[in-house]
C-alpha positions in Angstrom: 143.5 147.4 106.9 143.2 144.2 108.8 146.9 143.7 108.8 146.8 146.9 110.8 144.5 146.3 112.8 145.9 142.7 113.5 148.6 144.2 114.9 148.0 146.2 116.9 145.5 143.2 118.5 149.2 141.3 118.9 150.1 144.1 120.4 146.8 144.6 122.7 147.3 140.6 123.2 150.6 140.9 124.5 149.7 143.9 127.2 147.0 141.6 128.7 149.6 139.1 129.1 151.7 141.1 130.9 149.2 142.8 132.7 148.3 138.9 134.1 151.3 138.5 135.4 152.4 141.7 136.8 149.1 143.0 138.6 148.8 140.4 141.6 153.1 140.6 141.1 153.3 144.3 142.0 150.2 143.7 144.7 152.1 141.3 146.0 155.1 142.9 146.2 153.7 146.9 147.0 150.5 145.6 149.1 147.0 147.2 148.4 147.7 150.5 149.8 150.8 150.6 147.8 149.4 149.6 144.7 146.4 152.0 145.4 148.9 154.6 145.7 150.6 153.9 142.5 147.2 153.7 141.3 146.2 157.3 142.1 149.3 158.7 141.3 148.7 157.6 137.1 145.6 158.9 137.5 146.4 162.0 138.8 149.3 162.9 136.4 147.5 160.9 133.5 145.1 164.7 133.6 148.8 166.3 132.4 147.8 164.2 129.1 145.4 166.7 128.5 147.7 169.9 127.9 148.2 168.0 124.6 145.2 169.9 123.8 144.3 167.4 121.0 147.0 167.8 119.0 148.1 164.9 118.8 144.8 163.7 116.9 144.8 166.7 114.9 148.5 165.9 114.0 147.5 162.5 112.9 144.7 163.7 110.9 146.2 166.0 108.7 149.4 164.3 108.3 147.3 161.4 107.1 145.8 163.8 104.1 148.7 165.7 103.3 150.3 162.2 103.0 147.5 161.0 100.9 147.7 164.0 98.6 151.9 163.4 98.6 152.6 167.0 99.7 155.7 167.2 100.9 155.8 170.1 101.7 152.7 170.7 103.5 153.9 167.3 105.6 157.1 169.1 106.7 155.3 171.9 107.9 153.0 170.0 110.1 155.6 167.7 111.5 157.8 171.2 112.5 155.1 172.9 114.0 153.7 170.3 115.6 156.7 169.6 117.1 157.2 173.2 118.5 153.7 172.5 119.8 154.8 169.5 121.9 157.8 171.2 123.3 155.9 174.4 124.5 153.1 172.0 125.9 155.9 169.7 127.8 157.4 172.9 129.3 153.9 174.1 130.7 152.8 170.6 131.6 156.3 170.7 133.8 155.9 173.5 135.8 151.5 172.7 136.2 152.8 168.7 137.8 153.9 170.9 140.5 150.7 172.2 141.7 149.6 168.5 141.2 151.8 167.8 144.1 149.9 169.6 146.5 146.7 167.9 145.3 147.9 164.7 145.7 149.2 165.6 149.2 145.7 166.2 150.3 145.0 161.9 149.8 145.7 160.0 153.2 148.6 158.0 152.1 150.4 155.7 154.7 153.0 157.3 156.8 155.8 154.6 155.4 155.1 155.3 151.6 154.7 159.4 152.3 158.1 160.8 151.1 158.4 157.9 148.5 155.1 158.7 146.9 156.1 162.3 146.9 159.4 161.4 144.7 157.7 158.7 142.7 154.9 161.2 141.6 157.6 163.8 140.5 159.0 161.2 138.0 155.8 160.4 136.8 155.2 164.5 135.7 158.5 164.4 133.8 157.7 161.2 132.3 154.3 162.4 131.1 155.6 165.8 130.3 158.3 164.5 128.0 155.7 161.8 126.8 154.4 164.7 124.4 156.9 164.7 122.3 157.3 161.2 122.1 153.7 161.3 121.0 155.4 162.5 117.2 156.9 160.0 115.7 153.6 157.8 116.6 151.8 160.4 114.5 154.2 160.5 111.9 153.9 156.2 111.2 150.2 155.9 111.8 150.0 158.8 109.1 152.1 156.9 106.9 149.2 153.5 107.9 152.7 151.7 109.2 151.0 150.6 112.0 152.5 147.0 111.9 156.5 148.7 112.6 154.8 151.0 115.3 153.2 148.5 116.8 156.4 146.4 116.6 158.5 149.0 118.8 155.6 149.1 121.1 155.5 145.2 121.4 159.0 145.7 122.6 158.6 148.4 124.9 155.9 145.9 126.6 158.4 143.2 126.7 161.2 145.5 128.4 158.9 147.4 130.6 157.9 143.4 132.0 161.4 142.4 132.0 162.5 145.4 134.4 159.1 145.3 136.5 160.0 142.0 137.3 163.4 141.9 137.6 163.2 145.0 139.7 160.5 145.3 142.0 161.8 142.1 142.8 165.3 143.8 144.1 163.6 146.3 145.7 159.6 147.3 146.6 159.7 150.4 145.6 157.2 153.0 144.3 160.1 155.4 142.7 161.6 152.2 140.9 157.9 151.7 138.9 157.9 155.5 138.2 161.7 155.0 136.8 160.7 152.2 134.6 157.7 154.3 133.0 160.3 157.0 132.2 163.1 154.7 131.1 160.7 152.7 128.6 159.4 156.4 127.0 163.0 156.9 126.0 163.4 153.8 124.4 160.0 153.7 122.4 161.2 157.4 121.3 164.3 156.8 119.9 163.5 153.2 118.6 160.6 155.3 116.6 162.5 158.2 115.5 165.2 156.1 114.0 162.6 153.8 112.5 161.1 156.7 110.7 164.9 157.7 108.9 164.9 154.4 107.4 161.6 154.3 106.5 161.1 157.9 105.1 164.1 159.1 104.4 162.5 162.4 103.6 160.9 162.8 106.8 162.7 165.2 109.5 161.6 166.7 112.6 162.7 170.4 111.4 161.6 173.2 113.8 162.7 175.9 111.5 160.1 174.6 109.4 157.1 175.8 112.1 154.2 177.6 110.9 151.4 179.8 112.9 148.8 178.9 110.1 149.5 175.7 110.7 149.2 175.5 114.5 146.1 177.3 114.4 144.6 175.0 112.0 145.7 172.3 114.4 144.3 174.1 117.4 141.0 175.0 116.0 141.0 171.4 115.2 142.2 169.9 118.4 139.9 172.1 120.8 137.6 169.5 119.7 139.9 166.7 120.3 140.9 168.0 123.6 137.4 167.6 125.1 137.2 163.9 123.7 140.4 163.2 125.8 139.0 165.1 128.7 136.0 163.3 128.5 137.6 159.7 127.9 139.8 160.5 131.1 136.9 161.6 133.4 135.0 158.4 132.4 137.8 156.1 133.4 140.7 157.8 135.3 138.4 159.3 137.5 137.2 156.7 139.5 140.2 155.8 141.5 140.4 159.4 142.6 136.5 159.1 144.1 137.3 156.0 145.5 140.7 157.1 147.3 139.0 160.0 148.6 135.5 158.5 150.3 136.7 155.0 151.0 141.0 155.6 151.1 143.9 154.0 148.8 143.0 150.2 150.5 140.2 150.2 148.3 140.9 152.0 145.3 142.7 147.9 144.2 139.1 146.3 144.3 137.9 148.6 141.8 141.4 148.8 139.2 141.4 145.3 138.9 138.3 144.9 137.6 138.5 148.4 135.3 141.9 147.3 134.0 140.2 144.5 132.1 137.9 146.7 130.8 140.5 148.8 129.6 142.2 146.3 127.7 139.3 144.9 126.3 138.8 148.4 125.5 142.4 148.8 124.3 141.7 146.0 121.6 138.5 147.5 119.8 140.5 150.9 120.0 143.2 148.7 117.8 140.3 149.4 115.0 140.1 152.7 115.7 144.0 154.0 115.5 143.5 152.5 111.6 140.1 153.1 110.9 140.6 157.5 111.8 143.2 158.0 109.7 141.5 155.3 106.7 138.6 157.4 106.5 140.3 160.8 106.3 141.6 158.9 103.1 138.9 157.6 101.7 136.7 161.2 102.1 139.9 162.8 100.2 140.0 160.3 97.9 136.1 160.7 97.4 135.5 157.0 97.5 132.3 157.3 100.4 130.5 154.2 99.3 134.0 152.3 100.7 133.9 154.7 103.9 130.0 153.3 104.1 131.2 150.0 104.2 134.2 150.2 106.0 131.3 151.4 108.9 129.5 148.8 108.6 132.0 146.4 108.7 134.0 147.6 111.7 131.0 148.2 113.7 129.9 144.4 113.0 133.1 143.1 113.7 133.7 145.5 117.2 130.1 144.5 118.4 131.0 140.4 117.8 134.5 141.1 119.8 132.6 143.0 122.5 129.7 140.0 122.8 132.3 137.5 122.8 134.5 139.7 125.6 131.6 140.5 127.5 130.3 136.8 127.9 133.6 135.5 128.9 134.0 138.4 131.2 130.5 138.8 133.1 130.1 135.2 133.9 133.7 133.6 134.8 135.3 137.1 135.2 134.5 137.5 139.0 135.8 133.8 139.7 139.0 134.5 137.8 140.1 137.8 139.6 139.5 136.0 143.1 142.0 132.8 141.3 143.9 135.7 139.9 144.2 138.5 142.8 142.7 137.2 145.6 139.8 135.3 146.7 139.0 138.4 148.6 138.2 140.3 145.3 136.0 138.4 143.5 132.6 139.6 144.7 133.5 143.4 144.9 135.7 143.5 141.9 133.2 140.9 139.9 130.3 143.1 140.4 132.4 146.1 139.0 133.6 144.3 136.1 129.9 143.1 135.6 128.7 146.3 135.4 130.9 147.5 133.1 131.4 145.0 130.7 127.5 145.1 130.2 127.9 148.9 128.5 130.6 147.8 126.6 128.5 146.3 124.6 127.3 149.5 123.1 129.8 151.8 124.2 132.9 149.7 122.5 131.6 149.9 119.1 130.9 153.7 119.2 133.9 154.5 121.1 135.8 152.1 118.5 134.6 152.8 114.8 131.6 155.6 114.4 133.8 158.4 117.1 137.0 157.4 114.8 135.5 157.8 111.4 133.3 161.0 112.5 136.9 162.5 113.9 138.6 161.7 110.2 135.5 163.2 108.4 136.6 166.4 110.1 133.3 166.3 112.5 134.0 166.3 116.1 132.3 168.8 117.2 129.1 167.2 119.2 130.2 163.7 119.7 133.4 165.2 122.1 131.2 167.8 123.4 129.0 164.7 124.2 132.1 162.9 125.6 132.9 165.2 127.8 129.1 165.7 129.3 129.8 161.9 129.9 133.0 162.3 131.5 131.1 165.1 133.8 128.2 163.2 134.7 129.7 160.0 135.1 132.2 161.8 137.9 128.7 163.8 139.3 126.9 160.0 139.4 130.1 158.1 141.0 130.2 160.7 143.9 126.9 160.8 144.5 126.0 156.8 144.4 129.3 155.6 145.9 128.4 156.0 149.8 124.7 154.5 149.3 125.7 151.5 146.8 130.1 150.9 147.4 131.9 150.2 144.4 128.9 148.8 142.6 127.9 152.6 142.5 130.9 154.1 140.9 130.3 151.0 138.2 127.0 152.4 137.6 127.8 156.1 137.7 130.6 155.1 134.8 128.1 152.7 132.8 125.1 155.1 132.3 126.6 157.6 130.5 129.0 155.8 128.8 125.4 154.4 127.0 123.9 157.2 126.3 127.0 158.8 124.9 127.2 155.4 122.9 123.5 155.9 121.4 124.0 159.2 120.7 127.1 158.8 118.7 125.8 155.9 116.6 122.9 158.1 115.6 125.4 161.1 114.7 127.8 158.8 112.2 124.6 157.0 110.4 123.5 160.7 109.7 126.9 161.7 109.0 127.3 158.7 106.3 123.9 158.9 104.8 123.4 155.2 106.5 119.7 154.9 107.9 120.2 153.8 111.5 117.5 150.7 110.9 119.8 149.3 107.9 123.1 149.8 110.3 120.8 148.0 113.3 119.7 145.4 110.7 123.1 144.9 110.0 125.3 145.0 112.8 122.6 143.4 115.5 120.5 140.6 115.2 123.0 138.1 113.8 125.9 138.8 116.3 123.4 138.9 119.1 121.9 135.5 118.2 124.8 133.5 117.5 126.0 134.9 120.9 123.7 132.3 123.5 125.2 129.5 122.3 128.3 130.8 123.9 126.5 132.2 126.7 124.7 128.8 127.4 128.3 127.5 127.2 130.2 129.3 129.3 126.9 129.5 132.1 127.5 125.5 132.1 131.3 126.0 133.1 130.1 128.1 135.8 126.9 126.6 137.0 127.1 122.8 135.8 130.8 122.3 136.4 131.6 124.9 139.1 134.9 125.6 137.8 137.3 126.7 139.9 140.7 126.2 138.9 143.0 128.2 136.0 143.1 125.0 133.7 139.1 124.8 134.1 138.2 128.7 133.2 141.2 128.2 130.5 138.6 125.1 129.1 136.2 127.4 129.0 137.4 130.3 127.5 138.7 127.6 124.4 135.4 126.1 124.2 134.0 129.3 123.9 136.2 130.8 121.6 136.0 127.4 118.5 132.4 128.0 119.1 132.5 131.7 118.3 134.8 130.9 115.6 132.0 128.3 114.3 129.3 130.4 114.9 130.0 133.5 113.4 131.5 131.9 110.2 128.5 129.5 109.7 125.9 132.3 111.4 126.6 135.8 111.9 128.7 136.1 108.6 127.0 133.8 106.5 126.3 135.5 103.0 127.7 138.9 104.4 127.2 141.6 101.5 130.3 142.9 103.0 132.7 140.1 104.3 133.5 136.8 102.2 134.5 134.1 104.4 134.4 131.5 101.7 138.2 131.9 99.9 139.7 131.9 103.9 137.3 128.7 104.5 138.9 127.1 101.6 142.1 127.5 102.3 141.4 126.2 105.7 140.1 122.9 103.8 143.4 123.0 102.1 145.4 123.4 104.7 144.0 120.8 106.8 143.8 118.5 104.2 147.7 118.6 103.7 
């Protein structure tokens, strides 16, 4: 499992880097109403993502048992009719972008990127429509647990996608060129996939004769569920951009994506436990092993909370300074408070969102954590509207943050009781230690900031090392020290070993 999870972190790893290098690039390059246009025009079409209905979760999850129980045919069933499914919902998601149009049309975008917006948007609809069908052969590996080839094809659809950004936008400052490269990059990770799978699994097709209405309402009675746990993931953080462009207009919209987008990666990289750990525990509850699911719970929620601490530190005290050196010096108080904000309900959000949700969702038990999702989503929108004029951006941060933690409580509560894991022993276990052995590393990184006023890239790089050999040395000799779950000792002597050669 960690081999699969580590790669999809190289994977998470690499889309930070390129997001460092291509955000103040396309700024630069588009300006701040043109990237706030871009901006609003992925989140508006990202809400197409919902026709998928769920089913792509759904797909996953019963692919992943029917692979477990080596059915064959009960696999080629749900590939064919899943597949029908994805073409019907890429049709309807089609003809829907063009009512989207209109919507979009009612945002106050500068005269001189109008008709260009107009265009670049339509691309963006076909990209996202045809996206659900490249959502299959995804399904089809992660079922399979070969997450490390997936995430090999993704790695280089992050490396091409760079390559013609730059290359590009450099040509040409263009809105329609960006949309092109999101559609040209969705037909290469496709076919890449899809001819990765008939090397791998020979017996695998994508066979729409073999589609099946029990199957698709088995998926859709399953994915209703899903669907709201999308809905509600995309109100919580695609909505905000569309709040902000409508009571303060595109120009701002930058100040507050900046500081989300690192969120989102951060976010991005504790979700690289959850692509393994959803499918992993519809194996183990097949397989009957639940003492393993237990731990596997346990673990991953230890390890997501010491990422998060770890992040978060980092992030809330030298993050502001590094988006002014980064963007602009013009963003680091708006965009630092955001990222502030968030990054302190992260800390309970990320390892909810990142191992109970997954593991509840492979049990088969969705139900009230999305329905609790979504009532997220909903207030979080209702709270950003209604404390962005009185507080700025600071109050779409908080209207995003609240619910975010109670969802987070609530859903830690539903997977002890789920798992037959008394909330005090998973507290006991996942809390105190990683909380503790994270003040040394705060006191740290606070000196950076206070003591040495660090201003410069090679200074807030220091500090993010320092910080990092003392997390390494403080949770090996601290927070994991006589684990019941997690032996450091073999990988410490083999360490020894190695440096001793």
């Amino acid at each position: 499992m960690l081999r699969n999870v580590g790669s999809t972190w190289v994977l998470t790893v690499a889309g930070i880097a390129a997001t460092y290098v291509l955000t103040p690039f396309i700024i630069n390059k588009l300006g701040t109403e043109g990237y706030g246009t871009w901006t609003l025009i992925t989140s508006i079409t990202g809400y197409i993502s919902l026709l998928a209905l769920g089913v792509p979760m759904a797909c996953v999850r019963y692919l992943a048992q029917h692979v477990a129980e080596r059915n064959e045919r009960e696999i080629a069933r749900t590939i064919g009719s899943c597949a029908v499914l994805y073409l019907v919902i890429g049709a309807v998601a089609l003809a829907a972008g063009g009512s989207l149009v209109l919507f979009f049309r009612t945002y106050e975008i500068p005269a001189v990127l109008a008709d260009e917006a107009s265009l670049a948007f339509a691309v963006m609809v076909l990209q996202v429509s045809l996206g659900f069908i490249g959502l299959l052969p995804e399904g089809i590996l992660f079922a399979h647990h070969d997450f490390v080839a997936r995430n090999a094809v993704r790695l280089a659809g992050v490396a091409l996608r760079f390559a013609l950004t730059i290359g590009l936008l450099a040509v040409t400052h263009s809105l329609l060129i960006l949309a092109a490269i999101q559609l040209f990059c969705l037909v290469f990770d496709f076919t890449v996939s899809l001819a990765l799978i008939r090397r791998r699994y020979p017996g695998v097709r994508i066979d729409l004769s073999k589609f099946d209405a029990g199957v698709v309402r088995r998926v859709l009675s399953f994915s209703v569920y899903v669907l709201l746990l999308t809905a509600g993931a995309r109100l919580a953080f695609e909505t905000d951009a569309l709040v902000i462009g409508a009571v303060f207009g595109v120009g701002a919209i930058p100040f507050y994506a900046v500081a989300n987008s690192l969120v989102i990666y951060l976010m991005e990289f504790v979700l690289a436990i959850a692509a393994v750990v959803s499918p992993m525990a519809t194996k183990l509850n097949t397989e009957g092993r639940i003492d393993e699911l237990r731990q596997m719970f346990l673990t991953w929620s230890k390890i997501a909370l010491s990422l998060s601490i770890a992040a978060a530190v980092f992030l809330g005290v030298i993050g502001p300074r590094f988006i002014g050196w980064w963007i602009d010096p013009s963003f680091e108080g708006p965009s630092g408070r955001v990222l502030q904000i968030l990054v302190g309900s992260c800390l309970l959000f990320l390892p909810a969102r990142g191992v109970a949700l997954p593991i509840l969702v492979g049990l088969g038990k969705p139900q009230i954590p999305t329905i609790a999702f979504l009532v997220a989503g909903m207030l979080n929108v209702a709270m950003s509207v209604a404390l962005a004029r009185p507080f700025g951006l600071t109050g779409v941060a908080i209207g995003t943050a609240v619910p975010n933690v109670l969802f987070a409580i609530l859903v830690l509560a539903l997977a002890c009781r789920e798992l037959g894991v008394p909330f005090r022993s998973y507290f006991e276990y996942v809390v105190p230690r990683a909380t503790l052995g994270a003040l040394p590393m705060f006191a740290l990184v606070l000196w950076f900031r206070i003591g040495l006023d660090v201003q410069s890239m090679p200074g807030m790089a220091a500090a993010g090392c320092a910080m990092l050999v003392l997390f390494g040395v403080t949770w090996v000799f601290f927070v994991y020290r006589d684990d019941p779950y997690v032996d450091l000792r073999p990988h410490l002597g083999r360490l020894r070993a190695w440096s001793g050669a």
